[in-house]
Steps between C-alpha positions, in 0.01 A plus 500: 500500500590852436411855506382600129356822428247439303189269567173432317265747607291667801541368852226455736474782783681496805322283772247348269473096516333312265574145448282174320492127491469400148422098525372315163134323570647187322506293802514521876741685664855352691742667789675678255172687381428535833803593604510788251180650595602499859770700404309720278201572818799532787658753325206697465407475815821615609512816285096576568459438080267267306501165413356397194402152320524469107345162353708490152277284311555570173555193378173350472554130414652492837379723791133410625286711744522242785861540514403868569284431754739229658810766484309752706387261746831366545661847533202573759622187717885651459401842634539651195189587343544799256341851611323538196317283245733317238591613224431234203721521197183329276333858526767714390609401199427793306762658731798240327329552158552894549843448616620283192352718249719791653764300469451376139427866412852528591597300278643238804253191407535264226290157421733201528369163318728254639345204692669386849602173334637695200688720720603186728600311168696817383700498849565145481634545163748744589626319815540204306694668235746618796361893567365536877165653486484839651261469868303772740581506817256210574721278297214480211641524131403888326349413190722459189289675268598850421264754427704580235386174350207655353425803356236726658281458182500074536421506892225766437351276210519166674307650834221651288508163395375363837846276500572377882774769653581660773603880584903568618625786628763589220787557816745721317291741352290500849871568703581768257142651519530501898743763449789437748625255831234331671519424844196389780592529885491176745412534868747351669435276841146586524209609220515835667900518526745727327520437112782443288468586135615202288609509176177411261583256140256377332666402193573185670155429438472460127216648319212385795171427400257733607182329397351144343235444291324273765604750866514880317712620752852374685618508846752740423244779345224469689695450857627825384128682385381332881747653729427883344115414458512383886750795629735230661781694653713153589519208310578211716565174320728173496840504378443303227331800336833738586651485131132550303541825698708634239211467231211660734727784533585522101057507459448706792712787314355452130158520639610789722359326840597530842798303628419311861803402730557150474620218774532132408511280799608146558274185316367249709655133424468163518740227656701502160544865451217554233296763561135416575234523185157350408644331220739290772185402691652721794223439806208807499400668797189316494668156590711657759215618622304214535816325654448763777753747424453846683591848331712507826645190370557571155640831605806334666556264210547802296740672753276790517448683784145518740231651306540941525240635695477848340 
């Protein structure tokens, strides 16, 4: 980390807190959901700000109302219920669709036809043939089809077309656009500590997709929209998100919105390191519950401290 002069945009006014829990309705939550919305409500308490609960259901095929229903109950039987009704991604997608068409009037968005297998074929290809395919920080391979690959004319033709594609961020022209050095500030030790800026790059990203034919928006644009639609002063997330930082930061100044502090704290894991996740069958609240678990209980397991009483 380092001190940088330049960030991406408006900071939230002195002594204002405003934090969220942002949980998927795809399934029941574990101890590391809970474990981030404890951390989310404590620190608002602490500060006297306002915690809030975003469902981010956009992804219909997936997310079901009774996982709603099951998240708030669970975060009721935490302590942590959120001091204002939810806010549900499903009924704000004309937000995202605004937000994209800014940014493809900028001339940042281009249609990309390439399947996942093609790309995944395209990557084996070149690994095979002895070239290491270039990775985000999350270890995933960046796509290996420029956007120089077609001309503007073809990719306009083929989407009016109704061909499959999705929508990428064109990175380069998007850095250039931004206009200078992006940086976001961490909280260090607590949500609510000093900040350190950190040095923002997003080109290690690739050209991200920013929507799908079949879920019109992505995490990384409408996280974005959410935090400035919902006036959250303090994002407080997992680690794992630490690095995508660099591309909320790179939107957040195209779309000329309001940069929160960030803190990523610590992910909850299992007996063999991995962090917990649905898709890993990690146990819900719900069966810990049942065992008999207390929010007393499940407050020590997470090395948190008694519940704060302002």
């Amino acid at each position: 980390m380092e001190t940088l002069e330049a960030d991406s945009g408006a900071h939230p006014a002195p002594g204002r807190f405003i934090c969220r829990f942002a949980p998927s309705p795809n399934g029941p939550l574990h101890l590391g959901h809970a474990f981030s919305a404890l951390v989310n409500h404590d620190a608002a308490r602490r500060c006297g700000g306002t915690y809030l609960v975003r469902m981010e259901d956009v992804d219909a095929t997936r997310c079901r109302p009774e996982f709603a229903d099951a998240i708030l109950d669970d975060l009721a039987f935490i302590g942590a219920p959120p001091d204002a009704p939810p806010r549900r991604q499903s009924a704000h997608m004309a937000d995202y669709a605004a937000a994209l068409a800014r940014l493809e009037a900028m001339g940042l968005v281009y249609p990309a036809f390439e399947s996942r297998a093609e790309i995944a074929r395209a990557v084996a290809a070149r690994a095979a043939a002895g070239t290491a395919p270039a990775r985000d920080p999350d270890g995933v391979a960046l796509t290996p089809f420029a956007r120089e690959g077609l001309s503007d004319a073809e990719r306009a033709r083929r989407r009016a077309a109704g061909e499959p594609h999705v929508l990428r961020l064109h990175m380069a022209a998007a850095i250039a656009a931004a206009g200078g050095p992006l940086a976001w500030r961490e909280a260090q030790g607590l949500p609510e500590g000093p900040a350190a800026h950190v040095p923002a790059d997003p080109e290690a990203w690739g050209d991200v997709i920013l929507a799908r034919r079949d879920v019109p928006t992505s995490y990384h644009l409408s996280v974005v929209v959410d935090d400035a639609a919902q006036d959250i002063t303090h994002v407080i997330r997992g680690e794992d998100l630490f690095q995508a930082t660099a591309v909320h930061v790179l939107l957040q100044r195209l779309l000329g919105l309001p940069q929160p502090v960030y803190h990523h704290h610590r992910l909850i894991r299992d007996e063999t390191g991995a962090k917990l996740s649905k898709s890993n069958g990690s146990a819900g609240l719900a069966a810990l519950r049942a065992a008999g678990v207390t929010p007393a209980e499940l407050r020590r397991r997470l090395g948190l401290q008694p519940m704060p009483t302002t």
